[in-house]
C-alpha positions as CSV (number, residue, x, y, z in Angstrom):
1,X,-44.3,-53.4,83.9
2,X,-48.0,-52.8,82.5
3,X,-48.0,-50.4,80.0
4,X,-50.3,-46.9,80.6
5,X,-53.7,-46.8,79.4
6,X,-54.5,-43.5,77.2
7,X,-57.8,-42.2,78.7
8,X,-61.1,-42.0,76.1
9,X,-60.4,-39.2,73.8
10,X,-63.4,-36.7,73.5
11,X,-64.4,-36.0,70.3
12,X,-63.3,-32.3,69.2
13,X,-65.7,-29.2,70.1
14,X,-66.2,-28.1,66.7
15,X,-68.0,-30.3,63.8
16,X,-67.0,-31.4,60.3
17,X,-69.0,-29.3,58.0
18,X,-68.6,-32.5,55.9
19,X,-66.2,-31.8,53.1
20,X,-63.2,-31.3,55.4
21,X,-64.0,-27.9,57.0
22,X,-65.1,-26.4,59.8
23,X,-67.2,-23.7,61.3
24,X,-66.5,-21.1,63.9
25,X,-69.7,-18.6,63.6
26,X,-72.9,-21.1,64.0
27,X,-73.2,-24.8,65.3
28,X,-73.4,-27.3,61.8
29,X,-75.4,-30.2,61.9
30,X,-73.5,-33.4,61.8
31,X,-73.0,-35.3,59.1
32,X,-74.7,-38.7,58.6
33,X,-72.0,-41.6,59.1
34,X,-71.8,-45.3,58.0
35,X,-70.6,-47.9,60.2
36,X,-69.0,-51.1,59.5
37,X,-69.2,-53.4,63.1
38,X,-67.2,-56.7,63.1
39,X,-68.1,-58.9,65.6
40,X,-67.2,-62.6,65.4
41,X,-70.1,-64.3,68.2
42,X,-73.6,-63.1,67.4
43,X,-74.9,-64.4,70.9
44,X,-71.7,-61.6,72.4
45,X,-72.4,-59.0,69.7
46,X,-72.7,-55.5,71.1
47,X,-76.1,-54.2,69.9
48,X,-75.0,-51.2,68.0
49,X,-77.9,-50.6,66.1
50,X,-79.8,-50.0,69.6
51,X,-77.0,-47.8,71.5
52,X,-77.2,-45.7,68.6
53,X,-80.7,-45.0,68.6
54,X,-80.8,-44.8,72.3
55,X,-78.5,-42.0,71.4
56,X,-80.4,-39.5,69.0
57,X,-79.9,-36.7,70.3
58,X,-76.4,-36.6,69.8
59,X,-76.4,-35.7,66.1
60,X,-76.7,-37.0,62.5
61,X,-77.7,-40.3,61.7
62,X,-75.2,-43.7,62.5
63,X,-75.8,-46.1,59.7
64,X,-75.0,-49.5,60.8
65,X,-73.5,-52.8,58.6
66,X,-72.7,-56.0,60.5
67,X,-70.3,-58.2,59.2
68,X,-69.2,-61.3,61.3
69,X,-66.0,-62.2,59.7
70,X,-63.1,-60.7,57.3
71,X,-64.5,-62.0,54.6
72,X,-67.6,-60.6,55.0
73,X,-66.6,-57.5,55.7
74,X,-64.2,-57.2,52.4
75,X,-67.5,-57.4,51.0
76,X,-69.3,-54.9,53.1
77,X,-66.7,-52.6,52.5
78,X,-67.7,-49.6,50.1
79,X,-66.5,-46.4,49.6
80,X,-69.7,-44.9,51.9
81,X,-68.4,-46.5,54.9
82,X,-66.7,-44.0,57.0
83,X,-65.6,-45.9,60.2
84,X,-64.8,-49.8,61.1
85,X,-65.9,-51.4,64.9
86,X,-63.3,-53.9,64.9
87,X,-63.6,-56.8,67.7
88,X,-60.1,-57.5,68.7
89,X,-60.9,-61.0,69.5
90,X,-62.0,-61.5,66.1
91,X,-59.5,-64.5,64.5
92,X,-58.6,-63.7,60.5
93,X,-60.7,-65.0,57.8
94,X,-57.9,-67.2,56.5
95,X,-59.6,-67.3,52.8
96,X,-58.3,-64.1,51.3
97,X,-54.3,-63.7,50.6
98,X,-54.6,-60.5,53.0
99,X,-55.6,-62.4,56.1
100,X,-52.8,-63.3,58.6
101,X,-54.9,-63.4,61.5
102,X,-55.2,-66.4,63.8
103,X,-57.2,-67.8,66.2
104,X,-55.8,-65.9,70.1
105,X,-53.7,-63.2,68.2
106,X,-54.6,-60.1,69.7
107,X,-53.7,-57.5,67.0
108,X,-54.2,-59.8,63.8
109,X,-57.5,-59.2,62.7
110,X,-56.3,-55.9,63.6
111,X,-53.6,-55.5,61.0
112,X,-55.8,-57.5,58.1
113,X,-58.2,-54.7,58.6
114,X,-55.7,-51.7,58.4
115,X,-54.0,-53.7,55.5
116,X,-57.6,-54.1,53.2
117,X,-59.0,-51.0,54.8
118,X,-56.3,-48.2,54.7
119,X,-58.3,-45.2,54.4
120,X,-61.1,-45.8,56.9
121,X,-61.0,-45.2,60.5
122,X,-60.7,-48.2,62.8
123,X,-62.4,-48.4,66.4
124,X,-61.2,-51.1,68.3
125,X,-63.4,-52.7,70.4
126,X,-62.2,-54.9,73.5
127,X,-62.9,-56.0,77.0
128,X,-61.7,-54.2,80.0
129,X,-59.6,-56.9,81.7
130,X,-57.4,-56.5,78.1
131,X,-56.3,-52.9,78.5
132,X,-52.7,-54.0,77.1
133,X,-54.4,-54.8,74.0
134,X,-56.4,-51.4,73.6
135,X,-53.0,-49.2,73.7
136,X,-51.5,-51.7,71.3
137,X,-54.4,-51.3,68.5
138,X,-53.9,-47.7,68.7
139,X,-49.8,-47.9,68.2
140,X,-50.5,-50.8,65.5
141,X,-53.0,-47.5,63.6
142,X,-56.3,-47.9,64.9
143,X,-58.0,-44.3,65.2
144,X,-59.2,-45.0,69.0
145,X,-60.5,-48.1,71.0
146,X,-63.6,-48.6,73.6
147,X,-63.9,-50.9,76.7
148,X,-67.0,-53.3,75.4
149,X,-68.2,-53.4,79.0
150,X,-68.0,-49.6,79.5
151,X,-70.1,-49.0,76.2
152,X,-73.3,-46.5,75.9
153,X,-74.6,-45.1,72.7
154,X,-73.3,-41.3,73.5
155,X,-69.5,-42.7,73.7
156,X,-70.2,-44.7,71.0
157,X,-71.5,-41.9,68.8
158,X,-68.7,-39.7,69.7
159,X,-65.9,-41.5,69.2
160,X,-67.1,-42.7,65.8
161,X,-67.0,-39.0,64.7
162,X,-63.9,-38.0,66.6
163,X,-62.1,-41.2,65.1
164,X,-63.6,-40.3,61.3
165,X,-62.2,-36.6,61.7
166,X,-59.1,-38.0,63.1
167,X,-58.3,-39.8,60.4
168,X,-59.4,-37.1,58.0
169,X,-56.6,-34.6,59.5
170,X,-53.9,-37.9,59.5
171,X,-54.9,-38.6,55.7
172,X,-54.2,-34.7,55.3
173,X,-51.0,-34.6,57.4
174,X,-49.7,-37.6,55.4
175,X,-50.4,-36.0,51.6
176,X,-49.0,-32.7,53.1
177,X,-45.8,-34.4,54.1
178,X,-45.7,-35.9,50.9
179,X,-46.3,-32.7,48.2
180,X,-43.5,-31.9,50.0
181,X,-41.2,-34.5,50.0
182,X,-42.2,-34.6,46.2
183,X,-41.5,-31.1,46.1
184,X,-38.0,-31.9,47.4
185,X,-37.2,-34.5,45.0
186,X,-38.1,-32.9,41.9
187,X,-36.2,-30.2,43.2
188,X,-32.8,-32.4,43.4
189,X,-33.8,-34.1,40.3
190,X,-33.7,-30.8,38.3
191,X,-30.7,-30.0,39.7
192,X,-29.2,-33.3,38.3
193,X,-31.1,-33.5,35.1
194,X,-30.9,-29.9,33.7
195,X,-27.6,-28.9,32.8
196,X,-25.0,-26.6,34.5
197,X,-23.4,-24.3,31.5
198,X,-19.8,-24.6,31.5
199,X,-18.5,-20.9,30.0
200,X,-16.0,-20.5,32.7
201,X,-13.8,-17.9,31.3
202,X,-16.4,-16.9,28.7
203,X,-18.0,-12.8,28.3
204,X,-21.5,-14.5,27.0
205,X,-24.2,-14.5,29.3
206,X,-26.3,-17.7,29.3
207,X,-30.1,-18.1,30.7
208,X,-32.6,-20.9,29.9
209,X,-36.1,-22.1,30.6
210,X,-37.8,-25.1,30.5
211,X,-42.0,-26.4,30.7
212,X,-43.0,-29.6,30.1
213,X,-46.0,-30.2,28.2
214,X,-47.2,-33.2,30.6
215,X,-49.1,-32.0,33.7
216,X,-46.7,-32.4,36.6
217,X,-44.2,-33.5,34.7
218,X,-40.4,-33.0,35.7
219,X,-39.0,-33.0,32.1
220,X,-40.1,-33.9,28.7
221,X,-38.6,-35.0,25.8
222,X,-36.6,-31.0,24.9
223,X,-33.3,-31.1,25.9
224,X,-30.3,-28.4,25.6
225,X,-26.2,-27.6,26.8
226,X,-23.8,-25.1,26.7
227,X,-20.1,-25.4,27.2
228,X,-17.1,-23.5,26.1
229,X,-13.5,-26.0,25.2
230,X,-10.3,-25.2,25.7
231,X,-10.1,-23.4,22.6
232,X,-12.3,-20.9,23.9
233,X,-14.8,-21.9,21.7
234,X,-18.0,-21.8,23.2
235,X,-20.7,-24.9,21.7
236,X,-24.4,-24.5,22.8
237,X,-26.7,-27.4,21.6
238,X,-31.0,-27.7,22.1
239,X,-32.9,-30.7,20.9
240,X,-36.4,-32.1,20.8
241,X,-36.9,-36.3,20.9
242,X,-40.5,-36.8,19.1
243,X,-43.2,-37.6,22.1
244,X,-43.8,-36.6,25.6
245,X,-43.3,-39.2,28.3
246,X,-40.5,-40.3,30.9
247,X,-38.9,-42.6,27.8
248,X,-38.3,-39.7,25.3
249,X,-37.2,-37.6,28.7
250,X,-35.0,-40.1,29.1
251,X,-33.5,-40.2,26.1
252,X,-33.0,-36.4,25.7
253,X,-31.1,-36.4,28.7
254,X,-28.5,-39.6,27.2
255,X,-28.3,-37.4,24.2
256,X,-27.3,-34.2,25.8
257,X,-24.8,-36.1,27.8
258,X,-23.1,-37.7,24.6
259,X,-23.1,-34.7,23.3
260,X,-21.3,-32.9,25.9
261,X,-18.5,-35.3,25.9
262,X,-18.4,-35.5,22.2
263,X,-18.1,-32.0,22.2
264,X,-15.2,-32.0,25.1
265,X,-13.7,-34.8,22.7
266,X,-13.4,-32.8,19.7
267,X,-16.5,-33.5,17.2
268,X,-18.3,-31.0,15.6
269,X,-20.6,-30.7,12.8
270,X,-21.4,-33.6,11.0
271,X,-18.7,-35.7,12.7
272,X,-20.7,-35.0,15.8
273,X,-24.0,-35.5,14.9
274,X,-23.4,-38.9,13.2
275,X,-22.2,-40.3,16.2
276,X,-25.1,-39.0,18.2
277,X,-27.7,-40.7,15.2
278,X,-25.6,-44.2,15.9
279,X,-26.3,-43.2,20.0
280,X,-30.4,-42.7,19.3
281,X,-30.6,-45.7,17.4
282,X,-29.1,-47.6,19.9
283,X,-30.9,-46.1,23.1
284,X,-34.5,-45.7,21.6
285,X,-37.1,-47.7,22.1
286,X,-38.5,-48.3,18.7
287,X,-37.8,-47.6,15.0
288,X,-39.9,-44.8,15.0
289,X,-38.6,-42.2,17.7
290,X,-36.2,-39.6,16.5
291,X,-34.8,-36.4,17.7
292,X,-34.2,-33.0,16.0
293,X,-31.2,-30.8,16.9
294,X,-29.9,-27.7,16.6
295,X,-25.8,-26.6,17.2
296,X,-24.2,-23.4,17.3
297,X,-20.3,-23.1,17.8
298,X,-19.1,-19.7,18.3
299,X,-15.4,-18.8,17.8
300,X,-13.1,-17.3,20.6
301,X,-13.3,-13.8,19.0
302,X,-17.5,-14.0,19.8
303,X,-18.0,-12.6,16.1
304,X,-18.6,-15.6,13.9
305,X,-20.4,-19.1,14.1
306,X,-20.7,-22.2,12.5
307,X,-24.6,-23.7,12.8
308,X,-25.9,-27.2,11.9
309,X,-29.6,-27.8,11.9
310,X,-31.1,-31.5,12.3
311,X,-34.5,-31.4,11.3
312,X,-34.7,-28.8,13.9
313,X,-36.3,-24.6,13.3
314,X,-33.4,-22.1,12.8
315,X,-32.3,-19.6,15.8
316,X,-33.1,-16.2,16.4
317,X,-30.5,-13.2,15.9
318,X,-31.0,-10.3,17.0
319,X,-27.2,-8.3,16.4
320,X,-26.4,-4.7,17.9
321,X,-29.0,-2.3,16.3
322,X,-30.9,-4.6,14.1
323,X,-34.4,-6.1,14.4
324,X,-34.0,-10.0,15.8
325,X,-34.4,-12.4,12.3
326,X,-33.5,-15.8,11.9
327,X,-30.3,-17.2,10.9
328,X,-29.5,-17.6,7.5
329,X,-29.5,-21.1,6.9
330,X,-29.2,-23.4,3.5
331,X,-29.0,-26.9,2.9
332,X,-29.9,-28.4,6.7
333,X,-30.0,-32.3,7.5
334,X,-32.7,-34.5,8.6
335,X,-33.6,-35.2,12.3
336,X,-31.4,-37.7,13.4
337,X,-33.2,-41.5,13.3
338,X,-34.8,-40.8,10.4
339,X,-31.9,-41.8,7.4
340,X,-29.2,-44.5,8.1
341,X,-26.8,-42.7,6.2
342,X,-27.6,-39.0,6.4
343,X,-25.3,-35.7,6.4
344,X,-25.5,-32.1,8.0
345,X,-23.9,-29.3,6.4
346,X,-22.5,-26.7,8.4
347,X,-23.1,-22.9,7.8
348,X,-20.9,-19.9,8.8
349,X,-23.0,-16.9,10.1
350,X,-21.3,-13.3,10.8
351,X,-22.5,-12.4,14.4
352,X,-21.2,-9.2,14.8
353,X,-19.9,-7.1,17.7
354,X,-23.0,-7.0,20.0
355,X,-25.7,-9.6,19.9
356,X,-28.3,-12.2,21.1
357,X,-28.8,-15.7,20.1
358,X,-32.2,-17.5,21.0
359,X,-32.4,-21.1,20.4
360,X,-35.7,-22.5,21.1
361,X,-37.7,-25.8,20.6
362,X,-41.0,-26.1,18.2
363,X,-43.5,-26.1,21.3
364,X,-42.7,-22.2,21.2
365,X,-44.0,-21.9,17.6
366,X,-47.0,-24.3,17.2
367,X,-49.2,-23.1,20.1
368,X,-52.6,-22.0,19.2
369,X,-53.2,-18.0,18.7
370,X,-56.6,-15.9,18.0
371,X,-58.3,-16.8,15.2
372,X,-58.8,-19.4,12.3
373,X,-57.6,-20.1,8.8
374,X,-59.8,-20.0,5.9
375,X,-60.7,-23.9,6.5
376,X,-61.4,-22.6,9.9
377,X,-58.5,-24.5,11.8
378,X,-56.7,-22.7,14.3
379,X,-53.9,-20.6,13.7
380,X,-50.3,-21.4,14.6
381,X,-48.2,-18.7,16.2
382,X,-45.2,-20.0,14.0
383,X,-41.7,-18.6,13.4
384,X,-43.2,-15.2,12.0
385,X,-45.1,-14.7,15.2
386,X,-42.6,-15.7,17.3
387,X,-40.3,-13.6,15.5
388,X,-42.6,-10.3,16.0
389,X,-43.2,-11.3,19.4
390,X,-39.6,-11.3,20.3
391,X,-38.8,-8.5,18.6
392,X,-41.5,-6.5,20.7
393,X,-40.4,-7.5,24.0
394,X,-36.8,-6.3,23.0
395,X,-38.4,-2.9,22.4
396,X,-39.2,-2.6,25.8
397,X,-35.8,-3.2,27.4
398,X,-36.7,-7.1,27.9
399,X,-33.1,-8.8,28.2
400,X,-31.5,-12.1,29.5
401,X,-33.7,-14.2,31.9
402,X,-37.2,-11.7,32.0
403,X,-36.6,-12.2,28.1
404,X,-37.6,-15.7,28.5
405,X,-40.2,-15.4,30.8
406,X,-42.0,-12.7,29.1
407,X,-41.9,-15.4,25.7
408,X,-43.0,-18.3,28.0
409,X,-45.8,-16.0,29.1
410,X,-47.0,-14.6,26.3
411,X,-47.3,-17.8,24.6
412,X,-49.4,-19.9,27.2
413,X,-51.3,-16.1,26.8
414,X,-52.1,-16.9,23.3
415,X,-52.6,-20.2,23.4
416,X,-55.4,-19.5,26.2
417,X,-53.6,-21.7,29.2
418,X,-51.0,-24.4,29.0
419,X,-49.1,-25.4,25.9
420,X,-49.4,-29.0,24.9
421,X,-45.8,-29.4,23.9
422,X,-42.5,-29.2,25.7
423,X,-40.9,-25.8,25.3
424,X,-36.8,-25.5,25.5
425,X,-35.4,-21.7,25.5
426,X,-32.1,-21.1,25.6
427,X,-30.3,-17.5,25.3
428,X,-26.7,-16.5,24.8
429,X,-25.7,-12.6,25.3
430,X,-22.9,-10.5,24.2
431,X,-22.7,-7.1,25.1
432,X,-20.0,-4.9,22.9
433,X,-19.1,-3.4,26.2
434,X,-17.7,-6.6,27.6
435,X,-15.9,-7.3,24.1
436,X,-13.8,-3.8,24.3
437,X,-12.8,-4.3,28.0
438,X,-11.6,-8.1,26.6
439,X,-9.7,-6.4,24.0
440,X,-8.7,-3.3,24.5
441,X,-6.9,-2.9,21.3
442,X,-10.3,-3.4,19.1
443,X,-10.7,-0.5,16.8
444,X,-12.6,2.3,18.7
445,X,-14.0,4.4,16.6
446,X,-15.8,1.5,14.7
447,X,-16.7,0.3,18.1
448,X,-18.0,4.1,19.2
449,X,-20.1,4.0,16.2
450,X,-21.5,0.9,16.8
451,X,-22.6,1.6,20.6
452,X,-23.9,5.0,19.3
453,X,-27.1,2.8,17.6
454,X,-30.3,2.3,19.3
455,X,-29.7,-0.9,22.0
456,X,-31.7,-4.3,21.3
């Protein structure tokens, strides 16, 4: 059955301005082209170089290289050469580890010239007694083809341009296709890698955010976790692992997982962050990576916490009625990785009735803000910064999840664009509202009094 012949495409109506555009209100001027021609018999070769001339009226210039084999044409191949004439007879060069071409295959030279040029349009040229062969270069990738017998310069010009912008608009399909298909993967690898809080049965309301310091980067090296145990105890967790790339990512998210089973199994406090030093040590790449970490464990009741800091900067509490501070905190550990044998106290903080716990990583604190020191090195915004910063955006009714975007905004704001360091925010809520309908027997009066204060 002989296959059917796709007629000459024309090229489209409306020029390239040349950078990928096009214009609708007045005719542009072509751009000039370069052409690669490979043509294995000199004595057969088409003579380009005069069809084109006998062709100048039809628009910008036609550059012309001739190359009479593969491995000429490897050569001849720059990054100014916009389209390829490609003689379908031509046999591969058989010199280069590319080149699977013989001698009588139709499409092999073909596919050596697709594999070594894959961003360049691709004529293919071939006689018209072969008209099985044309449709097959254009299924095999080439941009168009031309009958050699059937050849004048104004088809030749034309399809040159119509097979460059053809290949321009397939180049832009393909990258399209693929921000989205990258698009979609980060999206599911988010979903895996970020944790899901488990405070099923909980009254504390959880939000989070997350930017990586690395330009497109998925995650960095900042890692956190919430979940509350069968006690009713709810454990939240945030943690940096020193540097910026996939490896420390990787190893935030290992540590998170230990500690969420450690946590399920029991440990807490020291217990728990020993065993998460002797994981580090074993999953890190070299002596010299370590991770700083910060864990909060709130009792049932929602009024009292225990706190161990590793090497990591103290939370942020701001209870019913009070301006936000940081937690009192004595005596904390190193980051984990740095001492063999090291311990980490824990603390026991009063919460309150009514409060709001932010846990953060350092990239919050050491971007850049206005202004100079006396040795005229910029100025950190730091934990007093942050403090006054958070404390301002409570004012004004911030809460919850706008809370953390207003922080994360304000921040890149004073930094003057993008922070170089990963930034972790985590935020725990408990409204006094929500702890009286809990437990309806809690004193009133005391509770009255307490909701009778100005709200955070």
């Amino acid at each position: 059955m002989p296959v059917p012949i796709p007629r000459q495409r024309a090229v489209p109506a409306v020029e390239s301005d040349g950078q990928g555009g096009s214009s609708h209100s007045a005719p542009q001027q072509p751009a000039d082209l370069t052409l690669l021609v490979i043509e294995n018999d000199p004595a057969d070769a088409v003579a380009v170089p005069d069809l084109l001339d006998h062709d100048s009226a039809g628009g910008g210039r036609v550059r012309v290289r001739t190359a009479r084999n593969l491995t000429e044409a490897h050569r001849l191949l720059t990054d100014d050469v916009h389209c390829i004439l490609l003689d379908l007879d031509l046999p591969g060069c058989g010199h280069c580890p590319s080149c699977t071409a013989e001698p009588g295959h139709a499409l092999g030279a073909l596919h050596d010239v697709l594999r070594m040029a894959p961003h360049h349009a691709v004529l293919a040229l071939t006689p018209s007694d072969r008209p099985e062969h044309a449709a097959d270069a254009v299924r095999a990738g080439a941009q168009d083809y031309l009958f050699r017998d059937e050849l004048d310069g104004r088809l030749l010009s034309r399809a040159i341009r119509y097979a460059v912008e053809r290949k321009r608009a397939d180049t832009a399909s393909y990258k399209l296709a693929e921000s989205r298909l990258h698009a979609q993967e980060n999206a599911r690898l988010e979903r895996g890698l970020l944790p899901t809080p488990l405070l099923e049965g909980s009254d504390l309301k959880f939000a989070a955010r997350y930017r990586p310091g690395r330009s497109r980067a998925l995650l960095g090296g900042d890692f956190y976790d919430t979940v509350r145990t069968p006690d009713g105890t709810v454990h939240a967790m945030i943690g940096d692992v020193c540097g910026h790339g996939p490896d420390e990512a990787a190893l935030g998210v290992e540590l998170r997982i230990a500690w969420r089973a450690l946590t399920f199994a029991g440990l807490c406090g020291d217990e728990l962050l020993s065993t998460l030093q002797r994981v580090l040590e074993h999953e890190r790449e070299s002596e010299e990576i370590f991770a700083t970490l910060c864990t909060v464990d709130i009792a049932p009741d929602g009024r009292r916490a225990g706190l161990c800091l590793a090497g990591h900067p103290a939370p942020l509490i701001a209870r019913h009625g009070q301006l936000a501070q940081l937690m009192p905190y004595d005596g904390g550990g190193p980051a984990l990785g740095l001492l063999p044998h090291a311990r980490w106290p824990r603390s026991q903080v009063e919460l309150g009735g009514a409060w709001s716990l932010l846990m953060y990583t350092d990239g919050l604190i050491e971007g850049k803000i206005a202004g100079t020191d006396g040795s005229g090195r910029p100025v950190r915004l730091g934990q007093d910064g942050m403090v006054a910063m958070i404390n301002r955006q409570l004012s004004e009714g911030l809460r919850g999840d706008e809370l953390l975007e207003a922080a994360m905004t304000r921040v890149r704001e004073l930094n003057g664009g993008e922070l170089t360091d990963d930034v972790a925010l985590l935020l725990l809520d408990r409204d006094l509202k929500r702890d009286l309908q809990r437990d309806p027997g809690r004193d009133r009066s005391d509770a009255t009094a307490r909701a009778q204060r100005p709200p955070l």
